[in-house]
C-alpha positions as CSV (number, residue, x, y, z in Angstrom):
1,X,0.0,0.0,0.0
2,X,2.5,2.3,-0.7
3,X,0.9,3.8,-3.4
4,X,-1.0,6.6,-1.6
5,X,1.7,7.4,0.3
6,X,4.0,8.0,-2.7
7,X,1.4,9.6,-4.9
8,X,0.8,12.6,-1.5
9,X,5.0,12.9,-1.3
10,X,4.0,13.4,-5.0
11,X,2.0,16.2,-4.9
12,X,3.4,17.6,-1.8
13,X,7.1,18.2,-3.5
14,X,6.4,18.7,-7.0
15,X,6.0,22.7,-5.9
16,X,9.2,22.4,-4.8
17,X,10.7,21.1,-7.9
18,X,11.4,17.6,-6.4
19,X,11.0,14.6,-8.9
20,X,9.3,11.4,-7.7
21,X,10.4,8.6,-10.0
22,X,8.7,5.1,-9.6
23,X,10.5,1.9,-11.0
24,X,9.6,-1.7,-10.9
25,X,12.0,-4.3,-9.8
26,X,10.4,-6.5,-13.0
27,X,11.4,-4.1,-15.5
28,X,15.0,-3.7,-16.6
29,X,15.9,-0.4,-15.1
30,X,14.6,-1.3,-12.4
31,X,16.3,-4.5,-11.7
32,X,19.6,-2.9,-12.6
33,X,19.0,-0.1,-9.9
34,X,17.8,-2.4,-7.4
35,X,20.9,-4.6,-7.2
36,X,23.2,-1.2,-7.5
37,X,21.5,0.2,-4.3
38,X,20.6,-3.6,-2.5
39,X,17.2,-3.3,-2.6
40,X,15.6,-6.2,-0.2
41,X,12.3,-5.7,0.0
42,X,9.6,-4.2,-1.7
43,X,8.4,-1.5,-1.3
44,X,11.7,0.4,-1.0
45,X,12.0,4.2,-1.4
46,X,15.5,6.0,-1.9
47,X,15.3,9.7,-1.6
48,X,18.9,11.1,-3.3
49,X,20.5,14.2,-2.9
50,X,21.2,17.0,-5.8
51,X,24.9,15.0,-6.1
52,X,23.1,11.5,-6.5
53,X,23.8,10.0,-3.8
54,X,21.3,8.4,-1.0
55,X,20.7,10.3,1.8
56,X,17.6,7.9,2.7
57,X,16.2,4.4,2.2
58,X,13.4,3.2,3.9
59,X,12.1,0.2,3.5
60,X,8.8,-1.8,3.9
61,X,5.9,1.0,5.1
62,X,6.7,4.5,4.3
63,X,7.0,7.2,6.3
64,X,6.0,10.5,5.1
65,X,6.9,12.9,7.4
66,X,10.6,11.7,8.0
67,X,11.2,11.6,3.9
68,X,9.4,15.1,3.7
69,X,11.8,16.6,6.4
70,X,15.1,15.3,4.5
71,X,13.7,17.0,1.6
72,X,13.6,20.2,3.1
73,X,17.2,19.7,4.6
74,X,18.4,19.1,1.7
75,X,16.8,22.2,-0.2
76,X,18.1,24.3,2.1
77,X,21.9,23.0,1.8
78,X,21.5,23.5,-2.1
């Protein structure tokens, strides 16, 4: 049930100019990205900074709140 979750961090951020991108581990890029960053468990979110790198991985149920206050860390750094 992640889906809601991800579609409201959706809507919340895209004012902000943050990019939610949503890959399956069954398609190709997917899979690739999923054994770069050892995905586990499904569903896993990764939240990157403007460099690339992960700043945050949760995994299993999502937690809103703590992945909407790295993104405002993070937008005031840059």
């Amino acid at each position: 049930m992640a889906k809601p979750v991800v579609d409201g961090l959706e809507r919340a951020l895209a004012p902000q100019g943050v990019e939610v991108i949503r890959l399956s581990v069954a398609s190709r890029v997917g899979a690739t990205l999923a054994g770069r960053y050892g995905v586990r468990g499904i569903p896993t979110l990764i939240l990157f900074d403007g460099a690339g790198d992960p700043v945050l991985i949760q995994v299993g149920r999502l937690k809103k709140d703590s992945v909407l206050q790295m993104v405002t860390r993070l937008l005031k750094v840059s």
